[in-house]
C-alpha positions in Angstrom: 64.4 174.7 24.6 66.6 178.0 25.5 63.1 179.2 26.5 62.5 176.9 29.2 65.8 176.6 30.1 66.1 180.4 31.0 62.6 180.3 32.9 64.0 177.4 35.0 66.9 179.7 35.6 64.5 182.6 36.4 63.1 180.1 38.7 66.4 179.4 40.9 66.9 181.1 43.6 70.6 182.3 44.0 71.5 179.3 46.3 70.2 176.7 43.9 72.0 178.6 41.0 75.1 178.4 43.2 74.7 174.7 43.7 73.4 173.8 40.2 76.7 174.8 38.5 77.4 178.0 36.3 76.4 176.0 32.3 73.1 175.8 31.8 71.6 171.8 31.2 71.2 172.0 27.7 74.7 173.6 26.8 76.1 171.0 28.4 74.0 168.2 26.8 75.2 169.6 23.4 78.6 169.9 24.1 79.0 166.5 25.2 77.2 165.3 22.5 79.2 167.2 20.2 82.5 166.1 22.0 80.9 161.8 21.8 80.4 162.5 18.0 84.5 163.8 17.8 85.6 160.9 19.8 84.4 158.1 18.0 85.1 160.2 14.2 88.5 160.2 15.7 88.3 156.3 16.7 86.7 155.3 13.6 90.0 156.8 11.7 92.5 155.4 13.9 90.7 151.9 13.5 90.8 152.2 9.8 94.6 153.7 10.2 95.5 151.0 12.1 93.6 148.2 9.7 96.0 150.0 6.9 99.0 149.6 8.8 98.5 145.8 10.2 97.9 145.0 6.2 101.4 146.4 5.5 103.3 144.8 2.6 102.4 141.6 3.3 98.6 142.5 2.2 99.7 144.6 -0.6 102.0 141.7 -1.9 99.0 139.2 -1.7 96.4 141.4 -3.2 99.7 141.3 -6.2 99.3 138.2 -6.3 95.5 138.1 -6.4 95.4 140.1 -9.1 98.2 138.6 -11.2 95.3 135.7 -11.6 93.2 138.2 -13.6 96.3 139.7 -15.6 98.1 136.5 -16.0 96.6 133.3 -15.8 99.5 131.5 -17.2 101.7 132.8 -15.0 99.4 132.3 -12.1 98.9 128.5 -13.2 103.0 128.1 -13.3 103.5 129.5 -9.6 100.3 127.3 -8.1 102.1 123.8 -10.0 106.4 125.0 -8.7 105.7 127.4 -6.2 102.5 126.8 -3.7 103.8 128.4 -1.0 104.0 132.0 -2.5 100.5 132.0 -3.3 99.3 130.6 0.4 101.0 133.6 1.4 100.2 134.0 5.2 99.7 138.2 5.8 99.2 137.8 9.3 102.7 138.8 9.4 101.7 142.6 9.6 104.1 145.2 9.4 103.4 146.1 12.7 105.7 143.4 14.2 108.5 144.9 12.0 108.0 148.3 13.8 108.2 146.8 17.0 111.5 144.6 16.0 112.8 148.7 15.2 112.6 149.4 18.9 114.1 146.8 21.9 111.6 145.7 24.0 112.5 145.6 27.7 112.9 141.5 29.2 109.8 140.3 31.3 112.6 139.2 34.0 116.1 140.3 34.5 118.7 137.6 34.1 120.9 137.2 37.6 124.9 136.9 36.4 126.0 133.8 37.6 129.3 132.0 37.8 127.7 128.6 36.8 127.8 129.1 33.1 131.1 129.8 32.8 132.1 126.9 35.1 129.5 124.4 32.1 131.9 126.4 29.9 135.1 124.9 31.4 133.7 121.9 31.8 133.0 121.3 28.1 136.8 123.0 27.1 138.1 120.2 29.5 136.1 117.5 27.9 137.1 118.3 24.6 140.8 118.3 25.5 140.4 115.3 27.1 138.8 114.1 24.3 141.7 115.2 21.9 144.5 113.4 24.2 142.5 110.6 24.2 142.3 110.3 20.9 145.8 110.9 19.5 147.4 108.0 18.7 151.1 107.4 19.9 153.5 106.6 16.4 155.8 103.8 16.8 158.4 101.8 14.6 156.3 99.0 13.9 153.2 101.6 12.8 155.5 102.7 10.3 157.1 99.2 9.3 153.0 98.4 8.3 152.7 101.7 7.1 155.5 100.7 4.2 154.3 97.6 3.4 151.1 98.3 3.1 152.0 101.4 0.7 153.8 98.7 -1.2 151.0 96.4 -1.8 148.2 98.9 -2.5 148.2 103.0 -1.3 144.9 104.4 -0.7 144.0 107.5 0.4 142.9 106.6 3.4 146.2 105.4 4.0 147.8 108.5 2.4 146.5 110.2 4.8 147.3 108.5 7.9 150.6 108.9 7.1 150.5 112.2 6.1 148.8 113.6 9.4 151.6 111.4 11.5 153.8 113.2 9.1 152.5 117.0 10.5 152.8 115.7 14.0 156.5 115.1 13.8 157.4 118.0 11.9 155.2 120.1 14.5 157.6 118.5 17.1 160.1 121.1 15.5 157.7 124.0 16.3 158.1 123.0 19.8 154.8 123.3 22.2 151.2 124.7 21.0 149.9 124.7 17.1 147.5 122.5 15.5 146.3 119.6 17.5 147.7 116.3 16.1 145.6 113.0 15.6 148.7 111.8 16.1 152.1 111.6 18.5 156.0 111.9 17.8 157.8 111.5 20.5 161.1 109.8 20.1 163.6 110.6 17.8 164.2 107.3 16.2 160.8 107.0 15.4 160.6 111.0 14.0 163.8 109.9 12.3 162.2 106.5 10.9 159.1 108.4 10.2 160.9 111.7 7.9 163.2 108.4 5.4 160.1 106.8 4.9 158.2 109.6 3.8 161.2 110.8 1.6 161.8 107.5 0.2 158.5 106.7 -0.9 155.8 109.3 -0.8 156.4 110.4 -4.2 155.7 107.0 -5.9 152.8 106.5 -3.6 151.1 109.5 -4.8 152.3 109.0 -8.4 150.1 105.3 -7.7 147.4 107.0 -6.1 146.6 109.2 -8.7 147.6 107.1 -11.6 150.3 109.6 -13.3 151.8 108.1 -16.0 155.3 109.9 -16.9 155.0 111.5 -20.4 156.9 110.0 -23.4 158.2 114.2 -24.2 160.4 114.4 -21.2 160.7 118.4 -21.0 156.5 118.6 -21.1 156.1 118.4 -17.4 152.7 116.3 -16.4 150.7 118.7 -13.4 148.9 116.4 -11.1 146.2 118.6 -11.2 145.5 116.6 -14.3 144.3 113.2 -12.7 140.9 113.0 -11.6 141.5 112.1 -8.1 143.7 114.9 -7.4 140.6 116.4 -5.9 139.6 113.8 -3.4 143.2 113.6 -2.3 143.8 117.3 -2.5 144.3 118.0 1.0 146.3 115.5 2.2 148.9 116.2 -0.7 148.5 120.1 0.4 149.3 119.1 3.9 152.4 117.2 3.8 154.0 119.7 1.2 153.5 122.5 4.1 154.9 120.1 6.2 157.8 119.4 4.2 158.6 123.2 3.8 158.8 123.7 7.4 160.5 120.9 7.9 163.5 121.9 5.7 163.2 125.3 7.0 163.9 123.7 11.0 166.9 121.7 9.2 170.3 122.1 10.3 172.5 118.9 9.4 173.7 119.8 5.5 173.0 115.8 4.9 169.6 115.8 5.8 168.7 118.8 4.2 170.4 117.6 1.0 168.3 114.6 1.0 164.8 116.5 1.6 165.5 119.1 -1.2 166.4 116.0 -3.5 162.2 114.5 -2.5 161.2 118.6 -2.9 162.7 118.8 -6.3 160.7 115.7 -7.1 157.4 117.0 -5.9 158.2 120.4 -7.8 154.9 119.6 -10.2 152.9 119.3 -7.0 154.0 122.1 -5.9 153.3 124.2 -9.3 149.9 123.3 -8.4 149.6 124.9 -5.2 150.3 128.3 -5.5 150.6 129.4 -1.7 153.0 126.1 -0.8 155.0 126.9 -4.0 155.9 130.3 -2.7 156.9 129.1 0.6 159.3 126.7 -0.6 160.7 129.0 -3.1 161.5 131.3 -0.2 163.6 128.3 1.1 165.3 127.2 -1.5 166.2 131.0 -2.1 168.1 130.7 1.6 169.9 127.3 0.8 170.8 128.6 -3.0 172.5 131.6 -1.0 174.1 130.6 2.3 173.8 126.6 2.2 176.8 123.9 1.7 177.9 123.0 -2.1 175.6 120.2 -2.7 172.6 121.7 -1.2 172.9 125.1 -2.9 173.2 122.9 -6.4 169.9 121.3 -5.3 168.2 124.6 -4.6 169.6 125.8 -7.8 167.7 122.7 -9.8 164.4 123.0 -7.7 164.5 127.2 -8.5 165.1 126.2 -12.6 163.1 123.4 -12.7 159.9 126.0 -11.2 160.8 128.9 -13.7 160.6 126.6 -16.2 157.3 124.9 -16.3 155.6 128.8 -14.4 157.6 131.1 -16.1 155.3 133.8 -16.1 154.3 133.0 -12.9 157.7 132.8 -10.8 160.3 134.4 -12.9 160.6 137.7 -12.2 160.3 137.0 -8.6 162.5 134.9 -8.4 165.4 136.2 -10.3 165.0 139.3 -8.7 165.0 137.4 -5.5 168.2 135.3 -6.5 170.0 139.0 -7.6 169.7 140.9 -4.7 170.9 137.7 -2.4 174.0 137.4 -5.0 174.8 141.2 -4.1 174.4 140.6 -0.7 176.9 137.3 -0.5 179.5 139.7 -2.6 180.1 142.0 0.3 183.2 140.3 1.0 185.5 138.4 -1.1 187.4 135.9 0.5 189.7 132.7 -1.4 187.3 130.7 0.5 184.2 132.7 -0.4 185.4 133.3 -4.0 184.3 130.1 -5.1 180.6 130.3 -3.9 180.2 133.8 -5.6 181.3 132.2 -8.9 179.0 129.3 -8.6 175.6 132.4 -7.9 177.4 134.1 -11.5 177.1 131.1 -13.3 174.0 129.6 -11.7 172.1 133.3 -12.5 173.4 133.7 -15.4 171.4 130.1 -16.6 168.4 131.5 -15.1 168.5 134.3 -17.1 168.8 132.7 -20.2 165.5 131.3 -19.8 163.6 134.3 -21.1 166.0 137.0 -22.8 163.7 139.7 -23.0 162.9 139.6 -19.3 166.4 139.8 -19.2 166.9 142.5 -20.9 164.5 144.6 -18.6 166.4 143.4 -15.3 169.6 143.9 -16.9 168.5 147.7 -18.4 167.6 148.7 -14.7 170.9 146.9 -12.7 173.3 148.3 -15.5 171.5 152.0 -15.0 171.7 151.5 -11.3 175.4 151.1 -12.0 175.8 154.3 -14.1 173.9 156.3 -11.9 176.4 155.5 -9.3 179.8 155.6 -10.8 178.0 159.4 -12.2 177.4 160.2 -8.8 181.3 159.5 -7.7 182.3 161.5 -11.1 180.2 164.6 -10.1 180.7 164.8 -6.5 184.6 163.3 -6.0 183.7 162.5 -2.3 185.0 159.7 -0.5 181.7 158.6 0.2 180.8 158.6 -3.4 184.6 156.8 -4.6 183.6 154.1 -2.2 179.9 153.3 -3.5 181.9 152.3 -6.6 185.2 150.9 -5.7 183.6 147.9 -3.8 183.3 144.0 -4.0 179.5 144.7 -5.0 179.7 146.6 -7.6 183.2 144.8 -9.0 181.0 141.7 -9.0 177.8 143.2 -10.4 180.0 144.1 -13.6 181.4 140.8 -13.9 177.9 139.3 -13.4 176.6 141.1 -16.5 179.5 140.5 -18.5 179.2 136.7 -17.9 175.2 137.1 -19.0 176.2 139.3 -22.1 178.7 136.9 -22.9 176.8 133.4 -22.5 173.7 134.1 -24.3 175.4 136.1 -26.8 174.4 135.8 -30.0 171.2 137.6 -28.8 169.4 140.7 -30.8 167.4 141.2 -27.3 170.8 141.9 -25.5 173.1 143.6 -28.0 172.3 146.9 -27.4 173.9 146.9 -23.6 176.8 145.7 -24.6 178.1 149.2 -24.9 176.9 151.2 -22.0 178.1 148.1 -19.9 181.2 148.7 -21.7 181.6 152.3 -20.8 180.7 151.5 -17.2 183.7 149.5 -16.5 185.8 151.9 -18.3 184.8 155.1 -16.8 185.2 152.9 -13.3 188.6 152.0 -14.4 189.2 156.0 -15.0 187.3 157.0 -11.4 190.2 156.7 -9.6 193.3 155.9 -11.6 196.0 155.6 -8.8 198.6 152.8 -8.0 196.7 151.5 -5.0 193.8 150.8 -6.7 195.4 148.5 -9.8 194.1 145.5 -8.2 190.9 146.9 -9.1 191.4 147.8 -12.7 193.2 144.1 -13.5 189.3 142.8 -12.4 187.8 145.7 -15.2 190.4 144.4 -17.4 189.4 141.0 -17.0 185.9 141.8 -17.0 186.2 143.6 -20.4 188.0 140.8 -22.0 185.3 138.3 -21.1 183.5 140.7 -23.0 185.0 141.2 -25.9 186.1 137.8 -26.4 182.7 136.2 -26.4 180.6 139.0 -28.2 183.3 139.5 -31.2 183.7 143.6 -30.0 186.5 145.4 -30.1 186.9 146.9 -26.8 190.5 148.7 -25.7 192.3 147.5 -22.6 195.5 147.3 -23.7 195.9 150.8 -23.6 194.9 150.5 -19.4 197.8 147.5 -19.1 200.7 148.8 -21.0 199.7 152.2 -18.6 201.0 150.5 -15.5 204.5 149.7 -17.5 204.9 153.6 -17.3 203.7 154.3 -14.0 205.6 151.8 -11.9 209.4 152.3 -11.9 210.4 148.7 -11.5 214.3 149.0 -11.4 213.6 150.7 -8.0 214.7 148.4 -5.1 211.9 147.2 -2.8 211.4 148.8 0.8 210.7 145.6 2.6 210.4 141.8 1.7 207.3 139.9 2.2 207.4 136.2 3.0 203.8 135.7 0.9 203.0 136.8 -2.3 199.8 138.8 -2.7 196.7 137.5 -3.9 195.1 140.1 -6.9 192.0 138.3 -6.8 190.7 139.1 -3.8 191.8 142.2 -3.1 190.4 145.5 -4.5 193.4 148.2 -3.2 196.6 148.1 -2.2 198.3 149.7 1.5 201.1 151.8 1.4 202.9 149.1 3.0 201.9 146.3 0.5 203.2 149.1 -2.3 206.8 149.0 -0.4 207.1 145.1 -0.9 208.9 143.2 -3.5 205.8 141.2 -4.0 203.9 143.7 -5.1 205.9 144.2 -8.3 206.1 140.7 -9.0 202.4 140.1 -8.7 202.2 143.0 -11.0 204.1 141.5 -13.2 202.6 137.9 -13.5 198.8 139.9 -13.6 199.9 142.1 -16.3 201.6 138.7 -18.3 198.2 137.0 -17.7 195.8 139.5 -19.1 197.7 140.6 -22.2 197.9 137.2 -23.1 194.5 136.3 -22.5 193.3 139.5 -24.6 196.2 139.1 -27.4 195.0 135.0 -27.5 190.9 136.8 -28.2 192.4 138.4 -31.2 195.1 135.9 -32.2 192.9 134.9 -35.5 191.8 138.4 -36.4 192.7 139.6 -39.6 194.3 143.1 -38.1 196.3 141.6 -35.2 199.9 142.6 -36.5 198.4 146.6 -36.3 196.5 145.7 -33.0 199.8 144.3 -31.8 202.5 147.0 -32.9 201.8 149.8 -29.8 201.9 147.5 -27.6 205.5 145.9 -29.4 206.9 149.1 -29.3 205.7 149.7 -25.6 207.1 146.5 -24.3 210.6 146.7 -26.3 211.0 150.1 -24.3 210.3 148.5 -21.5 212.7 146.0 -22.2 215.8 148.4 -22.5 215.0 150.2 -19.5 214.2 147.6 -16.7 217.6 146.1 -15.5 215.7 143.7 -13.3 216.2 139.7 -15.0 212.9 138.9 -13.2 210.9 141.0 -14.7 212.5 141.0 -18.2 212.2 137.4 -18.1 207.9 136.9 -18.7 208.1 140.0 -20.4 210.4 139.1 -23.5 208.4 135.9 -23.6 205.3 137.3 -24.0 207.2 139.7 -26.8 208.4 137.0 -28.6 204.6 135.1 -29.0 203.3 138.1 -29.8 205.7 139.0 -32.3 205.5 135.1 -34.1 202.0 135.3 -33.8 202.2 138.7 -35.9 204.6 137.1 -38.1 202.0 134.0 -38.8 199.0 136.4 -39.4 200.9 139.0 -41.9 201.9 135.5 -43.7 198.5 134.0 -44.2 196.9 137.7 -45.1 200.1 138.1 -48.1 197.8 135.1 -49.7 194.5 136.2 -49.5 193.0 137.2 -52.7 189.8 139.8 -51.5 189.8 143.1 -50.3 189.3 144.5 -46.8 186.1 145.7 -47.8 184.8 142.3 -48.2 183.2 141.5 -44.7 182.1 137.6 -45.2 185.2 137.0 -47.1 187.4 138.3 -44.2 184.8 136.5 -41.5 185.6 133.3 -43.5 189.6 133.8 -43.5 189.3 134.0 -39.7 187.2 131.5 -39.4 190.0 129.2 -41.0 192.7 130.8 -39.2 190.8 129.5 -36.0 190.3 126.6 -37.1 193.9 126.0 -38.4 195.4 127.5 -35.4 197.8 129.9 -34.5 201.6 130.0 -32.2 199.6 132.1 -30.3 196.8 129.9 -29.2 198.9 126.6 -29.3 201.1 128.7 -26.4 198.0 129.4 -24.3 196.3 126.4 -24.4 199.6 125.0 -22.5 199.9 128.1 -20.5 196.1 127.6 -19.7 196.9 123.4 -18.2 199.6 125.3 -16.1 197.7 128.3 -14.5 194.9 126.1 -13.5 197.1 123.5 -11.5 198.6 126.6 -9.9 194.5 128.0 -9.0 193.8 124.5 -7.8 197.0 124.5 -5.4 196.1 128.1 -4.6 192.3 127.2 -3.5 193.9 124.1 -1.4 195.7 126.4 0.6 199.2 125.6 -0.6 201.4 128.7 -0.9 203.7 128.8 -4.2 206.8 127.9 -2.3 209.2 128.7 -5.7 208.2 132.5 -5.1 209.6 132.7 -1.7 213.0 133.0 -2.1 214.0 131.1 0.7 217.3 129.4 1.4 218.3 125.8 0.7 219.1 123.7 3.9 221.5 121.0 2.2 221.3 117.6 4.8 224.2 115.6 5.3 225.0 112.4 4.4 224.8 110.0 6.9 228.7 108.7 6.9 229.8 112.6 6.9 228.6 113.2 10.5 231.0 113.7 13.0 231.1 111.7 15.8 232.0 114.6 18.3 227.7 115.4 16.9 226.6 111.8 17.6 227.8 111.8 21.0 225.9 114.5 21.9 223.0 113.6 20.5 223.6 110.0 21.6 223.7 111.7 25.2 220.9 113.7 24.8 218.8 110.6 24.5 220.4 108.5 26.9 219.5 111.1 29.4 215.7 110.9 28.3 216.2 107.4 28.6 217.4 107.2 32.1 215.3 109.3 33.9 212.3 107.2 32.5 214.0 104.3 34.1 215.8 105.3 37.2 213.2 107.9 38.3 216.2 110.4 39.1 218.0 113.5 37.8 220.1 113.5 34.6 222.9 110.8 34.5 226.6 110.8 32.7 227.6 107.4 31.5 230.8 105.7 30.7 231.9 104.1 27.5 232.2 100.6 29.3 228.9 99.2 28.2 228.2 95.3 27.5 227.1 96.0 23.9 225.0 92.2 23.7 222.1 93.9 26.0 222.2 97.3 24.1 221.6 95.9 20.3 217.6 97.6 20.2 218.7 100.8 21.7 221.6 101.2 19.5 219.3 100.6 16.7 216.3 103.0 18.0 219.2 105.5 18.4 221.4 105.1 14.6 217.9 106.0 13.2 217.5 109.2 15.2 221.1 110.3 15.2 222.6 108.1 12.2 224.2 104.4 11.5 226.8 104.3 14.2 230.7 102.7 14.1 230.4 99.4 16.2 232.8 101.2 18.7 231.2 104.4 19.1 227.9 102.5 19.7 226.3 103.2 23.0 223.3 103.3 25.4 222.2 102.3 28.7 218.7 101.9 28.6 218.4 98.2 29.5 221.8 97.9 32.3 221.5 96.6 35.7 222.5 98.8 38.6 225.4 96.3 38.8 227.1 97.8 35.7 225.9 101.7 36.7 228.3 101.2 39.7 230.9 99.7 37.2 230.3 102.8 34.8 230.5 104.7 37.8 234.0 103.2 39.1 235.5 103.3 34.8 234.8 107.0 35.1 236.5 107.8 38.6 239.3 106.0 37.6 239.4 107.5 33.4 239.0 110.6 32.4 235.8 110.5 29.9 235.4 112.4 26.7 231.6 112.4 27.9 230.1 116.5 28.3 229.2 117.9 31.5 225.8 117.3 32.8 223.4 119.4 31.5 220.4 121.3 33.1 216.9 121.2 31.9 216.8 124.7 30.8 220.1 124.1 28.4 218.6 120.6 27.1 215.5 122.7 25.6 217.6 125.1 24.3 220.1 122.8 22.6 216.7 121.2 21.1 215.0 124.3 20.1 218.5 126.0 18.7 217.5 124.9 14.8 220.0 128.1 13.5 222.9 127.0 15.3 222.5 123.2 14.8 222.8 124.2 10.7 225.5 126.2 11.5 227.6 123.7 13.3 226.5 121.5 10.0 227.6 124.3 7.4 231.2 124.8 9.5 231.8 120.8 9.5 231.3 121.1 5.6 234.0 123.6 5.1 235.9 121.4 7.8 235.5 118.5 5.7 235.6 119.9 2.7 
């Protein structure tokens, strides 16, 4: 083939070569036969590639299954009788369909942006609202009036919760515009008003009905409705009046209204212990009215919080104690007679929360204390102003008495013992911070504090030494620098001015404070067995006392509180010359005490009167009345009626027959004669002797009801007679004669001596 091909070439002249090409025929028949056979090698692969690819894992998962019949039979069998359509397994489904959903594929057309759509779009918004006013029914008095009596005859929960969605649409009428849309319509207030009493009148025995809750024979076990079985088909109604109710006494500002919804609350408290996120909204509300509400509506608050801790106390007490704390810290900022009052009502009320679980006590009461020391160690290291005043404040006075009242109330408790004494120590070593005059208010609350204490826990604790301190400090034969018209109120203040130290009231506050606490603290030992050695410093103390004050006022409570203390000594060294056991002999000395107590002492017989006295004076004190026996004012001794002069009744008898005339006559001030027809003047003369006093028939006058006839006759009698009558007087002298109360009680004193 070469052969021939070559001759043919040899053949060709140079123009035929030329126009025949360069490659030779059969080069270029092999080479194209050679590049046909590569072509479809190539094709054949990428068909069979392909073919691979289309069967993806939808193949291999049927050829799985194809095989499983071999493997498993029984298996096989089981999937053909429950599960047909895994073995018809379609794999037409390649994986090439999933390769192209990796990759976006361009649109056929391109969509033109139009405003149409969004026009449909506001078309249907529209038609739904309209839809929604359309539907939402307008509440009235008579829906409700059908309402209760068909709640009386038989509650269902389709009528439960009719009433409870009319119930969210008038407390959303509090939110004001926007929320929730309503299926139904408040809008007039005698009808929200109708609509709120009927719900807190009767709801709760309508869903006691509905769910059939029978009250338990054990009163304290508390029955969850969670318990019933159709708490779950009436679930969300009960969930959504219980919001409502929240937010409804959170909009409340009339302290009758919100007294009555916190009365229904604290009847659905077991509803709320079964819905957790409602429950902590309405303890956050209670926790405002148990802090800054009225009286009645923080006691309510108060018994909704217990009542809560008490059936979820793991759940809610630590929150909420600690919650109730820090607001009872916050209301002590200021201490007020009016304020005072509400603080002590938070003590007590936390102190009876706290004695639902004493250890959890114990850890709040570890970490408050602490706080406490840390501070008052802060003021003893640094001495900075600063520092003084983070302890000598109403907050941390209170905070101590707080504690002391928990220590003392659930005492006898091995949980609490142990803070007895580093509480203890706090108050003392606050009492020691700053021991200066102006801050004895201050140490008479420590005092106090500490013999709450010690009284209640049966620990000896020393104050006396801190009372019988002020004896020696305070010279009180020194004359005042100024008097005060009101005596000073110790229990509300913390520190004393310099002015306030210059004032007679001062001392005599001091006086009465340091009388009350050394009686209450002698009257928490009066039974002891050791009281005549507990008693003798402070004998000696007060006798020295005694000798050197030359002031009877302050001598006075002092030698009285000396003598009790003295019989009551007298008593105990009596009854201790019979006992027959030794000192060492704890339970036989507890026992002796015990029948001390029992059989009384002077001592205690004198306080319990002194204690029916002091609180009449704290009542009157709250009231607002001053103690008007402290104020040292003079007597104003009236007259007797038959000792006034007559010289006095005529001017008084003048000064309101001038009132009398201008109201008649119309004209300037009047003098009038004597000559007065006496039968036309009988009311005015009796109008007058009340005023002025019972007037002699002759002296009796007043010309209220004359004619102008008998003026001119007055008027003629006085031209013609000189009259004893006074000048006439001008309106600037009248309101001084009536406002001149000093010299009207002179004039009164000088006609006594006159008289006299």
């Amino acid at each position: 083939m070469a052969g021939k091909q070559k001759r043919k070439l040899e053949d060709l002249s140079v123009d035929e070569f030329l126009l025949s090409g360069f490659d030779s025929a059969g080069e270029s028949e092999d080479e194209t036969t050679a590049q046909n056979g590569l072509k479809k090698k190539a094709g054949k692969s990428a068909a069979l590639e392909k073919a691979e690819k289309k069967k993806g894992k939808a193949s291999e998962h049927k050829d799985q299954l194809s095989r499983l019949k071999s493997k498993d039979p029984e298996f096989y069998k089981f999937l053909k009788e429950n599960d047909q359509k895994l073995l018809n397994f379609d794999d037409t489904d390649s994986s090439e369909d999933e390769e192209e959903r990796k990759y976006h594929t361009l649109p056929s057309q391109l969509e033109e942006a139009s405003s149409g759509d969004e026009d449909d779009e506001e078309q249907k918004d529209s038609t739904k609202k309209s839809k929604k006013t359309a539907e939402t029914i307008k509440v009235t008095e008579k829906m409700i009036e059908d309402w209760r009596a068909a709640m009386k005859k038989d509650p269902t929960p389709r009528l439960l919760r009719e009433v409870t969605q009319a119930f969210k649409a008038a407390v959303a009428t509090t939110k004001g515009e926007g929320g929730d849309p309503c299926r139904y319509k408040v809008a007039d207030s005698s009808v929200f008003n109708a609509l709120v009493l009927f719900c807190i009148k009767d709801i709760y025995g309508v869903l006691q009905r509905i769910l059939n809750l029978k009250p338990d024979k054990d009163t304290k076990k508390l029955v969850l409705p969670s318990s019933s079985p159709r708490w779950q088909k009436n679930h969300t109604d009960i969930k959504m009046y219980l919001g409502g109710l929240v937010q409804l006494l959170s909009c409340l500002t009339e302290a009758t209204v919100i007294s009555a919804v916190l009365r229904h609350t604290n009847q659905l408290v077991p509803y709320y212990l079964c819905l957790p996120k409602q429950c902590r909204h309405l303890v956050k509300q209670l926790m405002k009215q148990w802090s800054t509400g009225e009286e009645t509506n923080r006691v309510l608050a108060f018994l909704a919080l217990n009542k809560i801790c008490r059936h979820k106390q793991q759940t809610y007490f630590n929150p909420i104690v600690k919650q109730m704390y820090i607001s009872y810290v916050q209301n002590c900022k200021f201490t007020s007679p009016n304020a005072l009052p509400m603080i002590n009502f938070m003590q007590r009320t936390l102190t009876e929360m706290y004695s639902l679980d004493t250890q959890a006590t114990y850890e709040h009461g570890f970490i408050y204390i602490r706080q406490l020391a840390i501070h008052l160690r802060n003021a003893m290291t640094m001495k900075k102003q600063e520092t003084y005043q983070s302890v000598y404040n109403w907050q941390f006075i209170h905070c101590l008495y707080l504690w002391c009242r928990v220590l003392s109330t659930l005492h006898p408790s091995d949980v609490l013992q142990p803070l007895i004494y580093p509480l203890c120590q706090v108050i003392i070593g606050t009492i020691k911070l700053v021991p200066t005059t102006k801050y004895y208010p201050l140490r008479m609350h420590c005092c106090r504090a500490l013999t709450l204490l010690s009284s209640s826990t049966n620990t000896f604790v020393p104050v006396l030494p801190f009372l019988l301190e002020i004896f020696q400090q305070v010279d009180f034969n020194k004359k005042p620098g100024r008097m005060s018209k009101k005596p000073i109120n110790f229990a509300v203040i913390l520190k004393l001015g310099k002015v306030n130290l210059m004032e007679k009231a001062y001392k005599d506050g001091l006086i009465d404070q340091l009388y009350d606490l050394m009686l209450e603290y002698f009257h928490s030992q009066a039974c002891s067995i050791g009281f005549p050695e507990l008693a003798l410093p402070t004998v000696i103390q007060l006798k020295a006392f005694l000798k050197e004050c030359k002031v009877a006022n302050y001598c006075k409570p002092v030698r009285q509180l000396l003598e009790k203390v003295q019989e009551n000594s007298n008593h105990i060294t009596g009854q201790r010359q019979k006992a027959a056991f030794g000192v060492a002999d704890a339970t036989a000395v507890a026992s002796w005490e015990k029948q001390i107590r029992e059989d009384g002492t002077p001592l205690t017989k004198y306080y319990s009167q002194w204690t029916k006295l002091r609180e009449k004076e704290i009542q009157l004190e709250i009231s607002g009345k001053d103690r008007m026996e402290d104020l040292d004012l003079p007597e104003i001794k009236r007259k007797k009626i038959q000792e006034k002069k007559v010289e006095d009744k005529k001017e008084f008898k003048d000064l309101f027959d001038s009132d009398s005339s201008s109201d008649d006559d119309g004209s300037g001030f009047k003098i009038r004669g004597k000559k007065v027809d006496r039968g036309s003047d009988d009311d005015d003369l009796e109008d007058l002797s009340d005023m002025s006093g019972d007037e002699d028939a002759e002296d009796g006058d007043s010309d209220g009801g004359n004619s102008e006839e008998e003026e001119d006759d007055d008027d003629d009698d006085y031209e013609d007679k000189p009259s004893k009558a006074p000048k006439q007087l001008s309106t600037s002298a009248l309101k001084e004669l009536a406002e001149g109360d000093e010299d009207l009680v002179e004039d009164l004193e000088l006609s006594d001596e006159e008289e006299g």
